[in-house]
Every structure is written in C-alpha cells, then in structure tokens.
C-alpha positions in Angstrom: -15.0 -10.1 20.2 -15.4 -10.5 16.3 -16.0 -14.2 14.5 -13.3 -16.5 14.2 -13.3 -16.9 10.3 -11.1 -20.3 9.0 -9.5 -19.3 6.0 -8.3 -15.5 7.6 -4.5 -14.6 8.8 -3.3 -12.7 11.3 -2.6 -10.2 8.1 -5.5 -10.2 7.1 -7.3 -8.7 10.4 -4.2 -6.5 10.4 -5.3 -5.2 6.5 -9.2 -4.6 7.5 -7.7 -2.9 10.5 -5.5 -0.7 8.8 -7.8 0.1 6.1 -10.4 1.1 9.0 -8.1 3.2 11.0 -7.1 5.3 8.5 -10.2 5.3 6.7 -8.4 5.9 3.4 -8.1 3.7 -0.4 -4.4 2.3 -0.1 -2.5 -0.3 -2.4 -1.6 -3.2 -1.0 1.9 -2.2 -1.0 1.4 0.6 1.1 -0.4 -1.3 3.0 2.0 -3.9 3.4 4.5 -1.6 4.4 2.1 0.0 7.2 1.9 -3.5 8.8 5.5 -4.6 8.3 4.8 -7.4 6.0 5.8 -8.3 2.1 4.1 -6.3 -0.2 3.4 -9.7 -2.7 2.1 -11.3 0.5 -0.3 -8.9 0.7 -1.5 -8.1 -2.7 -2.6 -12.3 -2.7 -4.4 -11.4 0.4 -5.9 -8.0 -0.7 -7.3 -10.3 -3.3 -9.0 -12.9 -1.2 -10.2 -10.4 1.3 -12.0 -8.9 -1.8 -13.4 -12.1 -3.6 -15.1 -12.3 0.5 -16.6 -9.3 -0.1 -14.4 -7.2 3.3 -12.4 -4.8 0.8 -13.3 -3.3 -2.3 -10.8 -3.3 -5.1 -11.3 0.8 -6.5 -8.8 0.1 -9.6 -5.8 -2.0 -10.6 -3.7 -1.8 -7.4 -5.9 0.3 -4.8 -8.9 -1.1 -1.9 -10.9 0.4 0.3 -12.9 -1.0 3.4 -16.5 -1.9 2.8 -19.5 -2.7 4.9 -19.2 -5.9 5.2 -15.5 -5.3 6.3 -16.7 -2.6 8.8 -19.2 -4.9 10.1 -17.2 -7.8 10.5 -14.4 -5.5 12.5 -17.3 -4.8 15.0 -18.1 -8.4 15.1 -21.8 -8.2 13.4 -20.5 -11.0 10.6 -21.8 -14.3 10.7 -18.6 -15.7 9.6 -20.1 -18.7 7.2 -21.2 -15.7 5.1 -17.9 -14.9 4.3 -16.9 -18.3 2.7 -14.3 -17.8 -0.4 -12.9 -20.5 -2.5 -10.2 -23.2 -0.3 -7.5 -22.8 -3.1 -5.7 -19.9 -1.7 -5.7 -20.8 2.0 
C-alpha cells in the first residue's frame, strides 16, 4: 500500500494513475474527462501535483508522470518529501 500523503485527493491518485496507465503526456482536460471530473478542477490539481514534483508540466497545458510520481504509485515515497505549500489544500 502507498503513503498516505495530507494535502492529496481522491483525484489526485486518480490523475498519477491515469497518467501511469496510459503512459502518455495528457492536458488536464483530457485528463479530467478520463476520470469523470471538472476539467478546472483538475488543471488546479495538475498544478499542485507538479509544484510536488509527481507530474511534470511539458508546455502550457500538457503533464506527464515522473519518477517521483512513479515511485510514489509503487509506494517507495516517503510522503514528508512531497510537502507543497498549505494554500491550495
């Protein structure tokens, strides 16, 4: 079983997940749509999933999975590593 990390949503996990399944760079709006939730939703959380260091943004709307994501989907994260600003939570 992976870390429990604080700040994370259920849509969040469901983003790395999706991004890992596929293996492919996706906007969070097709990303949003793959998961069945709001696109703006998701772009705010495509952003903080990024500041953590789990995606990568490639260019003005498009992310990819990194290691760190990969790693913590296989539960090899120390989740205080992944600390990002409070202000979004």
């Amino acid at each position: 079983m992976r870390p429990r990390i604080d700040w994370m949503t259920r849509s969040d996990d469901r983003t790395l997940e999706f991004l890992a399944d596929k293996e492919i760079v996706a906007s969070a709006s097709v990303i949003a749509v793959n998961i069945d939730y709001n696109p703006n939703y998701i772009s705010r959380r495509c952003r903080r999933l990024a500041e953590a260091g789990l995606i990568q943004r490639i260019d003005s709307s498009n992310y990819r999975l990194t290691d760190v994501g990969e790693r913590y989907l296989s539960g090899e994260i120390d989740p205080d590593k992944l600390e990002v600003d409070d202000e979004e939570s």
